[in-house]
C-alpha positions as CSV (number, residue, x, y, z in Angstrom):
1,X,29.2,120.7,13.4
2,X,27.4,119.6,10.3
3,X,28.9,117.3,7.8
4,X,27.6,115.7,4.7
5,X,24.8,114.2,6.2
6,X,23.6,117.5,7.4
7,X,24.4,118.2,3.6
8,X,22.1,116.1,2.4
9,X,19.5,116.9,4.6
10,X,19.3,120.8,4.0
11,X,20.5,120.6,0.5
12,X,18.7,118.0,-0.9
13,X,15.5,119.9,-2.3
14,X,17.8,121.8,-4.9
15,X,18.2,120.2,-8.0
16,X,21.6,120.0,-9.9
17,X,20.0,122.5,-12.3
18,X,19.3,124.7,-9.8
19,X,22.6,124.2,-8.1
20,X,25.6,123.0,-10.0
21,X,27.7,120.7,-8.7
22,X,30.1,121.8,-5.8
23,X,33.0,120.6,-3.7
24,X,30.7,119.0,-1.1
25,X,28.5,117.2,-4.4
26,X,31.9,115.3,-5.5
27,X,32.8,114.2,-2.2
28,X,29.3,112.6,-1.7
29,X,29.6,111.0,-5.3
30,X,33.5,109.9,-4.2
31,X,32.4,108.1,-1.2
32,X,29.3,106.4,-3.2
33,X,32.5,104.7,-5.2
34,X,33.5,102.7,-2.3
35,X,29.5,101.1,-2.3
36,X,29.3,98.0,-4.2
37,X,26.7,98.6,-6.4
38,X,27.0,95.4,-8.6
39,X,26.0,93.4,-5.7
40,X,23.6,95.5,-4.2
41,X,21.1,95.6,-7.4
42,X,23.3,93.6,-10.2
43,X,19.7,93.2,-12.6
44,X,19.0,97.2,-12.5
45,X,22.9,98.0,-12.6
46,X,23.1,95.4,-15.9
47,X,20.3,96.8,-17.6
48,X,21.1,101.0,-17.3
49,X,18.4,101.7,-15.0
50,X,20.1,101.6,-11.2
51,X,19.4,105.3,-10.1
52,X,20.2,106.3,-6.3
53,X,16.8,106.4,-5.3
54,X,16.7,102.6,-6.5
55,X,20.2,101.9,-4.7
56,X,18.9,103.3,-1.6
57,X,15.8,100.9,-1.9
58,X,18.1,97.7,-2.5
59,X,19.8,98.9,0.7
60,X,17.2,98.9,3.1
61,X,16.5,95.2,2.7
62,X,20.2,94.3,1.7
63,X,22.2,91.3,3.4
64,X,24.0,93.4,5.8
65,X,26.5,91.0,6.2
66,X,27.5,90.4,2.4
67,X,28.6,93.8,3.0
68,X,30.9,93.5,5.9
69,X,34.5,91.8,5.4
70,X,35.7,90.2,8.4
71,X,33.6,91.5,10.7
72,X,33.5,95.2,9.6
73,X,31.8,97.0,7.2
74,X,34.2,99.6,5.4
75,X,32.8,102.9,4.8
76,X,29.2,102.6,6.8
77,X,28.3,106.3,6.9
78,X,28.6,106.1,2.8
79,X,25.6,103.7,2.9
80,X,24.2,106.0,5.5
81,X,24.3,108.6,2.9
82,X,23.2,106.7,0.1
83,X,19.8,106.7,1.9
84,X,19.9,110.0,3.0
85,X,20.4,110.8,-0.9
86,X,18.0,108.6,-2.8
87,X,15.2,110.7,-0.5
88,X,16.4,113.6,-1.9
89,X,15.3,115.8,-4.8
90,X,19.1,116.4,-5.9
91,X,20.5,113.1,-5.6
92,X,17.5,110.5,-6.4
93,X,17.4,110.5,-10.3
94,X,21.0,110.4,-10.9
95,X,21.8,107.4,-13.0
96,X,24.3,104.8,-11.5
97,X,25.5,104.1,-15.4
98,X,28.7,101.6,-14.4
99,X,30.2,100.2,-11.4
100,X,33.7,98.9,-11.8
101,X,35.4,96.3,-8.8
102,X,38.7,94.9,-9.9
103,X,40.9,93.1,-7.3
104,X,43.7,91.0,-8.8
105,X,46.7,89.0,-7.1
106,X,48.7,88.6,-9.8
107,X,49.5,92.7,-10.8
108,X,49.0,93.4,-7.1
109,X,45.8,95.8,-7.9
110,X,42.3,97.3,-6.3
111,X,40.7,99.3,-8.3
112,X,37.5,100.9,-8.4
113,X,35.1,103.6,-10.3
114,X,31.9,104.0,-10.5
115,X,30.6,106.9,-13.3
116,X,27.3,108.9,-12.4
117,X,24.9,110.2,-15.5
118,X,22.3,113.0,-14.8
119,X,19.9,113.0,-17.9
120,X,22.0,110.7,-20.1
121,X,25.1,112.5,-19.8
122,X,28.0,112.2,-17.4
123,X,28.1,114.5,-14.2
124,X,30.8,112.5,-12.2
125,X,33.0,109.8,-12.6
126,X,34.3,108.8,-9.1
127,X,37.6,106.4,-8.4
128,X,37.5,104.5,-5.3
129,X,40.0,104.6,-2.4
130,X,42.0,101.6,-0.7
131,X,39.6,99.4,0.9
132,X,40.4,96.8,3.6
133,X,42.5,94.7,1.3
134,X,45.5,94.8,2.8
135,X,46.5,94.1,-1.1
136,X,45.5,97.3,-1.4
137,X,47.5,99.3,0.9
138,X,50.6,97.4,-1.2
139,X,49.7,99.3,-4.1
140,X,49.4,102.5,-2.4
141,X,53.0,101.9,-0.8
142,X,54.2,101.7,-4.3
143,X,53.5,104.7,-5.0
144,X,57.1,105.7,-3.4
145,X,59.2,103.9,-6.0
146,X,56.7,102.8,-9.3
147,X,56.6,105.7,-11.9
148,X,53.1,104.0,-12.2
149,X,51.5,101.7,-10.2
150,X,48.1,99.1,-12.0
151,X,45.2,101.3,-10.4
152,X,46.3,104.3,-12.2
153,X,46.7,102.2,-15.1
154,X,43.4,101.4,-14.8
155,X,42.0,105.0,-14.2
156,X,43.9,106.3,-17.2
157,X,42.4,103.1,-19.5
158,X,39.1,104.2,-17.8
159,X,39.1,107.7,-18.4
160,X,39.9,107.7,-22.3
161,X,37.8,104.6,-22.9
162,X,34.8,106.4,-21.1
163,X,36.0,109.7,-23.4
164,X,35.5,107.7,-26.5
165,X,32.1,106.6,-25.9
166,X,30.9,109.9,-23.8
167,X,33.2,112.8,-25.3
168,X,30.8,115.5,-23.0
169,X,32.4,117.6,-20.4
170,X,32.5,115.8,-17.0
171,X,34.0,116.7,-13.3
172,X,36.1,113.7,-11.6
173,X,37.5,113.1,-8.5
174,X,38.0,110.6,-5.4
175,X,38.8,109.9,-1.4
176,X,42.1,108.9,-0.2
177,X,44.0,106.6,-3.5
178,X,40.9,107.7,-5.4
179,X,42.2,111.4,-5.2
180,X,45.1,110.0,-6.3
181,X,44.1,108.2,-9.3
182,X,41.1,111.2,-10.5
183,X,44.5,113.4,-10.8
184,X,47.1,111.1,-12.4
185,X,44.3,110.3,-14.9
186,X,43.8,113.6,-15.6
187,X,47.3,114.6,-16.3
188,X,48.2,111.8,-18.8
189,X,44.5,111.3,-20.5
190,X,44.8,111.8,-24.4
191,X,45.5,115.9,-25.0
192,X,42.6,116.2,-26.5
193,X,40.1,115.3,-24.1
194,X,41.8,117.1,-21.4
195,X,39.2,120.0,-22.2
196,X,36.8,117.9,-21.6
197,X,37.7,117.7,-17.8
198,X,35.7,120.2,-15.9
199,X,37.3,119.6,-12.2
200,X,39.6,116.8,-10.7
201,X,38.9,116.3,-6.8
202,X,41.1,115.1,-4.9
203,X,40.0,114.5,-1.3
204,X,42.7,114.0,1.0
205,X,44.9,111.1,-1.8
206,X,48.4,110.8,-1.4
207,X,51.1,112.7,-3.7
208,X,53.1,112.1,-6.4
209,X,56.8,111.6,-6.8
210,X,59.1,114.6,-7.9
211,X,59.3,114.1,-10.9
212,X,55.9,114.7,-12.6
213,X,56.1,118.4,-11.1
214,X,58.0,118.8,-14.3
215,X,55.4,116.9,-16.8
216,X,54.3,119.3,-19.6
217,X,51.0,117.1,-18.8
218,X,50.6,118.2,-15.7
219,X,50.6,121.7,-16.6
220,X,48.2,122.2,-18.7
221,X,46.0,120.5,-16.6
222,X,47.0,121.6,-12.7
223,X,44.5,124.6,-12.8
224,X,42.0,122.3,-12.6
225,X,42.9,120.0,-9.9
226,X,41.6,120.7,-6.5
227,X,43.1,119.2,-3.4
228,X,41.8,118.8,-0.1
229,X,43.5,117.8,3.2
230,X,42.3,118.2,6.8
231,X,44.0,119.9,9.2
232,X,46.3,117.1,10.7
233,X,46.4,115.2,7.5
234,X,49.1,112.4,7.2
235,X,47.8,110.6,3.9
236,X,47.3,113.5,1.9
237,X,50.6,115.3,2.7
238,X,52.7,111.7,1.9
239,X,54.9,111.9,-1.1
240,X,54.6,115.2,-3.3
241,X,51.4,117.5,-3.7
242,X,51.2,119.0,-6.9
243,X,48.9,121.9,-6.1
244,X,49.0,123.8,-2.9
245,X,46.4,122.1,-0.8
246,X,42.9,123.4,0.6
247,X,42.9,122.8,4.1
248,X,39.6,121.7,5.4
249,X,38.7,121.7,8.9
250,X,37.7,118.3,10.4
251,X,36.5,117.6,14.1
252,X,38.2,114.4,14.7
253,X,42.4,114.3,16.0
254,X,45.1,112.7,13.9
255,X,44.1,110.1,11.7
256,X,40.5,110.3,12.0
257,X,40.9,113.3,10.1
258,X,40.9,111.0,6.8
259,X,37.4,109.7,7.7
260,X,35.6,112.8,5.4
261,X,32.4,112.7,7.4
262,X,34.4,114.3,10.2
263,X,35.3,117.8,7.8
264,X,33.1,120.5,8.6
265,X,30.8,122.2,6.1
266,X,29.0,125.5,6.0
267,X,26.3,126.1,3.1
268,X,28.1,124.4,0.1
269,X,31.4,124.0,0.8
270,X,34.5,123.0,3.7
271,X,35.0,125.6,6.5
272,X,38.6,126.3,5.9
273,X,41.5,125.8,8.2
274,X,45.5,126.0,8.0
275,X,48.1,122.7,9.0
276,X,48.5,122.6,12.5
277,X,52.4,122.0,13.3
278,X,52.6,118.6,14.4
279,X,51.0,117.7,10.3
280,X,53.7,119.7,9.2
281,X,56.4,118.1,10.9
282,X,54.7,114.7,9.8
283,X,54.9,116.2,6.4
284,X,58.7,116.9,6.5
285,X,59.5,113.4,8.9
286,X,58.2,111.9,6.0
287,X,59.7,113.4,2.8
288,X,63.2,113.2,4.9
289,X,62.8,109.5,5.3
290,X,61.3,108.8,1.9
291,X,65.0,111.0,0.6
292,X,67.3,108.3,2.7
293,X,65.9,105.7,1.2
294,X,66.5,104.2,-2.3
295,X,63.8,103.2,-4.8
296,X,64.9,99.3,-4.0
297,X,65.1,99.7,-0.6
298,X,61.6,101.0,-0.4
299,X,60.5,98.2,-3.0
300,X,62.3,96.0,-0.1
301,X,60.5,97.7,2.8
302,X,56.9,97.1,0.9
303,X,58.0,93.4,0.3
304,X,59.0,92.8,3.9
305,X,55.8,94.9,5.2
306,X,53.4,92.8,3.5
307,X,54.8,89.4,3.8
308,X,54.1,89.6,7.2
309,X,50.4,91.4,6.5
310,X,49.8,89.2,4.0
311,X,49.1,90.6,0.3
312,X,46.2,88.3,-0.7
313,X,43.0,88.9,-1.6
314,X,41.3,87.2,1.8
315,X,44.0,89.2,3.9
316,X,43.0,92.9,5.4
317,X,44.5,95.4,7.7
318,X,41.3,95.8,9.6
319,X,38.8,93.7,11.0
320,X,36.9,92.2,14.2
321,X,39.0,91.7,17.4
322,X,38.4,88.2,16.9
323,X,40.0,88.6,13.4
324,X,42.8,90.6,14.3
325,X,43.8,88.0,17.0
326,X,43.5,85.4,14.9
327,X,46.5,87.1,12.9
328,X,48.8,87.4,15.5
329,X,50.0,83.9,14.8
330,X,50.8,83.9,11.5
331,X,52.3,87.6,12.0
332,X,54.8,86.1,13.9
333,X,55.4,83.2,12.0
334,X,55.9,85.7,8.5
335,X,58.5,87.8,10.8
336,X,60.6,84.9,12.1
337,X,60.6,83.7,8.1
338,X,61.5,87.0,6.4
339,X,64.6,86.5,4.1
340,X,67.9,88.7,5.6
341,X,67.7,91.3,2.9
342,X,63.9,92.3,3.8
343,X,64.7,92.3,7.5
344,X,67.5,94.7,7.3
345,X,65.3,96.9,5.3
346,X,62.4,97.0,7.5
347,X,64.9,97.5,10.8
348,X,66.8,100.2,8.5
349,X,63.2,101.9,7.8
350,X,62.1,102.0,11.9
351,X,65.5,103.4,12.8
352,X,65.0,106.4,10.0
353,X,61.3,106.7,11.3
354,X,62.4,107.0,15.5
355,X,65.7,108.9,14.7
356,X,63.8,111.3,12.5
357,X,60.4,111.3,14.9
358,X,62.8,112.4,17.9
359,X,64.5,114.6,16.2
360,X,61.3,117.2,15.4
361,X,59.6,116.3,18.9
């Protein structure tokens, strides 16, 4: 198997010049949105001059632990790869030009994007995925009843503000929500910049709701949109795909699948594959039990859920063992308090998700 670190090891003496930018290229610069660059190297960042190569240096001596919420640092192999790239003849001079982190409580937000300049002008603007935050994963469950939830918000304030003071021709993309938010920023970005939008990659980010199949928006940009899922993906096929999917092929089962290093990659691209069955009957389990549900009631659902996760911005849905006990407490506590409405909901939402689970077994 070889997978982007392989990538970067026998690809990395060809230039960008000599090698546009490929599929493989805007998944590397996707996962580098998940590094926190502003704490890595905030001087060189501030002053325009933080270029991989210098990221990659800041790393090596970095406080490992500053980088690892409760216990576990999200996204390692991406740092792994940061290295492996600021070696590298293709990767070392491109220009970290802005690195944006944005948590907030109060709209229930994470976003992320970090933009990437080779010789002063834009190559890649990368949106981040749902980190640990379990404030985080909220947003992403309201994708299922919000025509709009903050992060894309934010990506489509990004994306025309960065348009106004860069209007060059630049590819975007992103992992997981990032996917997500690189194509709904695409789609309703001012008209007249949406030539300016070379590709949108979307690697393995969840779908849209019905209704923007429709959107006069969406196609006159879907030709350029390129979606990727792994073979047994369950993120990527959750609500509605606008574009027929690439299927990738990944080594890892099930979920693992979303972890990217897993995908397989042959010169410079994804070995392709088809969805095995039991992704397809995921697929259909859960447009069936996203159709018996109301909007509200999956508003309700995501309420309940996270009032026993927690939804603040110390609280995450990963961690340590030692963290994770040191949940179960509280867990317990949130579920005992739950107001009758929320309960109902999330009983009404396991019986849909068993009933419908048999049913296709």
């Amino acid at each position: 198997m070889r997978n982007v670190l392989d990538y970067l090891y026998w690809r990395g003496d060809l230039s960008f010049d000599q090698d546009p930018l490929n599929e493989v290229d805007a998944l590397i610069f996707s996962e580098f949105s998940y590094i926190d660059f502003k704490l890595l190297a905030p001087d060189l960042l501030e002053k325009g001059q933080l270029t991989i190569k210098e990221a990659a240096n800041h790393w090596k001596t970095a406080d490992r632990e500053a980088f690892m919420p409760s216990g576990f640092l999200h996204h390692e192999l991406a740092y792994e790869a940061l290295t492996l790239a600021g070696a590298s003849t293709r990767f070392k001079d491109i220009l970290i030009a802005e690195d944006i982190k944005h948590i907030s409580v109060e709209d229930e937000s994470q976003f992320g994007v970090t933009s990437f300049h080779q010789e002063d002008q834009p190559l890649f603007i990368a949106f981040e995925g749902t980190d640990l935050r379990s404030l985080g994963w909220k947003e992403d469950l309201q994708m299922s009843y919000l025509p709009m939830i903050p992060s894309q918000r934010h990506a489509l304030d990004y994306l025309n503000e960065i348009f106004s003071r860069y209007p060059m021709n630049v590819s975007i993309g992103g992992h997981s929500k990032g996917g997500n938010l690189a194509t709904y920023a695409a789609i309703y970005v001012e008209e007249k910049y949406q030539p300016l939008i070379n590709e949108v990659y979307d690697f393995d980010g969840p779908g849209f709701l019905k209704d923007m199949l429709e959107e006069e928006k969406y196609q006159r940009i879907r030709g350029k949109i390129k979606s990727y899922v792994p073979q047994d993906s369950i993120v990527g096929l959750m609500l509605h795909k606008l574009n027929e999917p690439i299927v990738v092929y990944s080594q890892a089962d099930d979920s693992n699948q979303h972890d990217v290093y897993t995908w397989d990659i042959k010169e410079n691209g994804f070995i392709r594959s088809e969805l095995t069955e039991s992704a397809q009957q995921i697929e259909k389990l859960m447009g069936d039990l996203l159709d018996e549900l109301s909007l509200k009631e999956r508003e309700n659902f995501s309420e309940a859920l996270f009032t026993i996760i927690g939804d603040g911005e110390d609280d995450y849905i990963r961690g340590d063992r030692l963290y994770n006990l040191e949940q179960i407490p509280r867990v317990i506590t949130e579920l005992r308090n739950l107001n009758p409405e929320h309960r109902q909901i999330l009983l009404k939402v396991l019986r849909i998700y068993y009933r419908k689970r048999l049913s296709i077994l």
